[in-house]
Structure formats: C-alpha cells, structure tokens
C-alpha positions in Angstrom: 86.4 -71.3 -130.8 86.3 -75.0 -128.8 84.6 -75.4 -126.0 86.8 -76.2 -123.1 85.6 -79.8 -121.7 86.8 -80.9 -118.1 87.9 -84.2 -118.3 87.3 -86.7 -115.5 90.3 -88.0 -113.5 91.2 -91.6 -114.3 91.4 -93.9 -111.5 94.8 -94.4 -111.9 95.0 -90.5 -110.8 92.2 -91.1 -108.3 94.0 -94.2 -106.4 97.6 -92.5 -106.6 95.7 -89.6 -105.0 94.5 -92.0 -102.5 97.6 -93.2 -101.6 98.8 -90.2 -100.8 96.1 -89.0 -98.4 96.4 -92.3 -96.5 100.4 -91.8 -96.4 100.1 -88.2 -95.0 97.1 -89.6 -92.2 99.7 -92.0 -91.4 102.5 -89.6 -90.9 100.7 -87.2 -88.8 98.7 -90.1 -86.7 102.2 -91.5 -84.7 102.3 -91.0 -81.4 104.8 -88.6 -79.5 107.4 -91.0 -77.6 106.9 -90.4 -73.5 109.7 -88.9 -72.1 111.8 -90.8 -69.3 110.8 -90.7 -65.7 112.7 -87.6 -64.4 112.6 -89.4 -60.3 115.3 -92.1 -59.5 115.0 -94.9 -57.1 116.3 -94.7 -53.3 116.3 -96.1 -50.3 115.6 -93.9 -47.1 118.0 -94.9 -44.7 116.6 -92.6 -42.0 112.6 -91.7 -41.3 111.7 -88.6 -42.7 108.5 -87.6 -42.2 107.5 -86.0 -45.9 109.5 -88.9 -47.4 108.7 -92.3 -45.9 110.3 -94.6 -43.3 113.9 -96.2 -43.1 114.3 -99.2 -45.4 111.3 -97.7 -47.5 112.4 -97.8 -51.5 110.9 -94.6 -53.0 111.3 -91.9 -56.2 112.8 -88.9 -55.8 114.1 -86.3 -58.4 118.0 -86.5 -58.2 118.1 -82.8 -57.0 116.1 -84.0 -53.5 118.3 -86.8 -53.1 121.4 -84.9 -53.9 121.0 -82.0 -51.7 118.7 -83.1 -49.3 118.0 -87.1 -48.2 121.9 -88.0 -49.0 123.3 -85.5 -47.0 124.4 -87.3 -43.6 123.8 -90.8 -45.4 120.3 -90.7 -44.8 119.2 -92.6 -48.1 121.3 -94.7 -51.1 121.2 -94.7 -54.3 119.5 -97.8 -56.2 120.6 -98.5 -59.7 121.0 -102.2 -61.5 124.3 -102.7 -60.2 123.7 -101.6 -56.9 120.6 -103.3 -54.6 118.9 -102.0 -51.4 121.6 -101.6 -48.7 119.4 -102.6 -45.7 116.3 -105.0 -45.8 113.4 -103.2 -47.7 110.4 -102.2 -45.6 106.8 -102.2 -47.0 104.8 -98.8 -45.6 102.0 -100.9 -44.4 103.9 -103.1 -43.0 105.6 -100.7 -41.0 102.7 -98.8 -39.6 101.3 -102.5 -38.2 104.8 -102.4 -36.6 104.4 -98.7 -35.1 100.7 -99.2 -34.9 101.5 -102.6 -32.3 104.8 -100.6 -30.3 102.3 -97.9 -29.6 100.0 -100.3 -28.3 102.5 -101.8 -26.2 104.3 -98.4 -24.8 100.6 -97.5 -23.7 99.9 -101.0 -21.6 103.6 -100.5 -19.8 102.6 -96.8 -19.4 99.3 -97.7 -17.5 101.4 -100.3 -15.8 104.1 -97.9 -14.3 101.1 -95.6 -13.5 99.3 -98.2 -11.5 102.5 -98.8 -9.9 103.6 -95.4 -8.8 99.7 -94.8 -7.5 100.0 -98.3 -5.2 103.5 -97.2 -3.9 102.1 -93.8 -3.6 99.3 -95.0 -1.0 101.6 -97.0 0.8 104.0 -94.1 1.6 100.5 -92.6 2.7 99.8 -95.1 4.9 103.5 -95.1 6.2 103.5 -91.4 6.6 100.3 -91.6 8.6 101.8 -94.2 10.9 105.1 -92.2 11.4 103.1 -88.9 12.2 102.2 -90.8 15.3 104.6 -91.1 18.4 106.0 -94.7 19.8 103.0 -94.5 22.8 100.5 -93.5 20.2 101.8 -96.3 18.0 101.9 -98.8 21.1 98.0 -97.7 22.0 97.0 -97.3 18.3 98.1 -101.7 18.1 96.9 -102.3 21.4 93.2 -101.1 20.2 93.3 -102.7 16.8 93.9 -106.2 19.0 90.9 -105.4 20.7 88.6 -104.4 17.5 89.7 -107.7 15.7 90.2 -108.3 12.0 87.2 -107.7 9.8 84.3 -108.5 12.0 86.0 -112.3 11.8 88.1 -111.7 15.2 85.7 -111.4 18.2 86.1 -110.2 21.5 84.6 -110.2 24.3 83.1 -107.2 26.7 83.0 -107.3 29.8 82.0 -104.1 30.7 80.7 -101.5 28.2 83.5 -99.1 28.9 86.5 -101.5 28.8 87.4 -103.8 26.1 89.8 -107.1 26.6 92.2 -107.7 24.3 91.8 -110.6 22.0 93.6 -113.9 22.4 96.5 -115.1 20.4 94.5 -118.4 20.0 91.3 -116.9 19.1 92.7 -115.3 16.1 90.9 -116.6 13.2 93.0 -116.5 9.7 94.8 -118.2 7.0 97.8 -118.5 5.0 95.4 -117.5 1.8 94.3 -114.2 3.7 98.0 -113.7 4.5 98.6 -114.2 0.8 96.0 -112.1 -0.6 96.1 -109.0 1.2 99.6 -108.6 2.6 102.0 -107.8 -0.9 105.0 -110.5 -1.4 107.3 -107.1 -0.6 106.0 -104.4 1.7 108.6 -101.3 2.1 109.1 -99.2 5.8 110.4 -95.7 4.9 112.4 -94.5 7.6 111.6 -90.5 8.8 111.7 -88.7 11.7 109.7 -90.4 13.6 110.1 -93.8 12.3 113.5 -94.7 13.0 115.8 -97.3 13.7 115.6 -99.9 15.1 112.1 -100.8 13.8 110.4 -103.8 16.0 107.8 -106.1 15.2 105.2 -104.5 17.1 105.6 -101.6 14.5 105.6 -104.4 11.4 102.4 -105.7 13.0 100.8 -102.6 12.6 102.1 -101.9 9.3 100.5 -105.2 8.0 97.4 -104.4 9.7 96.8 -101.2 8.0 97.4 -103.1 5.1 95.4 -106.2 5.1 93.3 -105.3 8.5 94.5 -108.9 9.8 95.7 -108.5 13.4 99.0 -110.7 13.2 100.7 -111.7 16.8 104.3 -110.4 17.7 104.9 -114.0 18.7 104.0 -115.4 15.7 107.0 -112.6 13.9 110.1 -114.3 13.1 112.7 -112.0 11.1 115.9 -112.7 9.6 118.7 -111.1 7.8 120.5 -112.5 4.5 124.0 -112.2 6.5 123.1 -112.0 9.9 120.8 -114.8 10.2 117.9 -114.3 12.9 116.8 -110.7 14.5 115.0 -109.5 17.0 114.7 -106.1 15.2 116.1 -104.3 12.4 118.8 -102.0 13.4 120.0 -101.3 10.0 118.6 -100.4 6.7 118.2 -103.3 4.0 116.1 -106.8 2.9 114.7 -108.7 5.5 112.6 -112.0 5.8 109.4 -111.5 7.5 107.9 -115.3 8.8 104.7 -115.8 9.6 103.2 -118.9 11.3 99.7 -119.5 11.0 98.0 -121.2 14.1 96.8 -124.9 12.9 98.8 -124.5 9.9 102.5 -126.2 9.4 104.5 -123.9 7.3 105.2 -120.2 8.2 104.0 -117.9 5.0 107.2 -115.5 4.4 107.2 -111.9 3.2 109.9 -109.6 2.3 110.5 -105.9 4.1 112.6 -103.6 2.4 113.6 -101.1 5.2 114.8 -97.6 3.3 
C-alpha cells in the first residue's frame, strides 16, 4: 500500500486564496448608506412656545407641520423653489429684542406708578383742603400769612398772644422757588365743598400746601384761553395762573386744570 503524502499548496493556490479573503473583507466592510432626514424645513409664522418665534426657520416632521403649525397659516413651507415668506429671525437675536421691550415696559411701568402716587397725594392734599369750610379755609390762609414760608418769611410779634400778618413787600422769594416747588400744571378737583367759583385766595392756598411759599392774591393774575382775563373761575377747564415776583420783571405762569 502507498503512503498518502499531503502535498503543500502552491502559491499560486495560496495568492488566489488571498484574493479571495481580501474580496470578501471588502464586501462586508462598506458602510450602510444614512437614511434621509425624516424633518422638513419651515418657517413659523406665529410664536409658539414649544416651537420657536415668528420668522424663526426650523425642522419639523411633515406630520407636525401638516396637522398642527399650518393650521390657521401659522408657518410655510420652505423647499428650493419656495424661500422664507417674511424676513428670517435668528433666536438670539430675538430674545435681545424681548429681553430690551421688557426692559423698557418695566421703566414706563415705574413711570406711570410714580405718576399715579404724585397725583394720588395731590388729590390728598385737595381733599384735605375741601374737608374744610370757606371760614376755615379763609382763617387756615390768613395763619399761614402770618407763619411765613420756610422760616425765610419773618414776622414780627407784637404781643405773645397775637401775631401780625406779614407784609406783601417783606415776602422773600424767587421765580426759581416758584419753578421748583410749584408743578408747571397743578389740578383743583371740584367736590362738595370746593365748588365753583374757585378764587385766588383758595389757589393761594393750594400752592402753599404745595410748595409752602406764601404767594399774595395781588400778585394772582388769571386768564382764560377764550375769555381773556378773570377774576375767578366760574367754570370748569385750563386756566393761566401769573405770578409776578417782587424785584423781578417777568410774571412766572402756571397752568390750573379745574375738573
């Protein structure tokens, strides 16, 4: 019997067998093509708060935007044909925007509330004066005259139980304290027991408890838009209050809103 001998491979064999290993690596080594972004384009066209802002360009699977942001035209569609329909807005962008209207809805809002408290303390002050009767109201003037204005207006006492009345002429102020502590427009709020007509004795004493400057009636001059020069105001409206100043040539004006 022969002996059965294993013969070696050739290396033709071996490199064909080679080949074929490197052939099958290379089949099984290529890469799975990535499948197409299932979201499209849009532009919102309305804010939506789990979307984005209007003018914002985002992606969105076609089932959101078909039953959901294009229902009542609140986004479009963007596709090469087709652009942006409105001008595009960048998010960050658009919070500076918000971030800066915020800023400046807070300042008016502090603004209005300083207002309201200012016109709220000088309906005080004019429902403090109007709780008081016209002979209360003529004493009440008579005794500011006589206290002076700010510890500038002096009197004089004679005796320690009287006090005289102070002086047109030794009134001591200026057109800058006129200016600085009497408002450009003062109102008079008509009730019950301030009515028409209002005189300049009661004007007086409104700018008094305003400013604490004890103003002369003779120094008072009021007029009307229409009818010119008044004595008093018998009728609700704008007036022009004129003040003259003693040693000073022109009268500093103010207007009274009577309501």
């Amino acid at each position: 019997m022969f002996s059965s001998i294993r013969s070696r491979p050739t290396a033709a064999v071996r490199q064909a067998a080679a080949g074929t290993k490197q052939a099958v690596r290379t089949r099984t080594s290529r890469k799975t093509p990535r499948r197409p972004d299932p979201k499209i384009p849009v532009q919102l066209l309305k804010d939506f708060d789990n979307f984005g802002y209007r003018g914002e360009v985002i992606k969105v699977l076609p089932s959101v935007m078909r039953n959901y942001l294009h229902m009542g035209n609140g986004a479009a569609y963007i596709t090469n044909e087709v652009g942006p329909r409105i001008p595009v807005v960048d998010k960050s962008d658009f919070r500076a925007q918000q971030a800066q209207l915020a800023q400046e809805k807070a300042a008016e809002l502090a603004l209005s509330k300083q207002r309201a408290a200012e016109k709220a303390a000088r309906e005080e002050e004019i429902g403090k004066v109007g709780a008081l009767s016209l002979d209360e109201l003529s004493n009440l003037f008579q005794s500011m005259k006589n206290s002076g204005k700010r510890g500038k207006q002096q009197s004089s006492i004679q005796d320690k139980s009287t006090q005289q009345v102070v002086e047109s002429s030794e009134i001591t102020y200026t057109s800058l304290d006129i200016s600085s502590d009497i408002p450009e427009t003062f109102y008079v709020q008509l009730t019950d027991q301030i009515t028409l007509p209002v005189t300049k004795e009661l004007l007086a004493m409104q700018m008094y408890n305003m400013s604490g400057i004890d103003i002369p009636v003779s120094t008072i001059t009021l007029g009307h838009e229409k009818e010119g020069e008044v004595k008093e105001i018998n009728s609700s409206g704008k007036y022009i209050l004129s003040l003259e100043i003693p040693g000073e040539r022109e009268a500093v004006e103010r207007i009274v809103i009577v309501q």
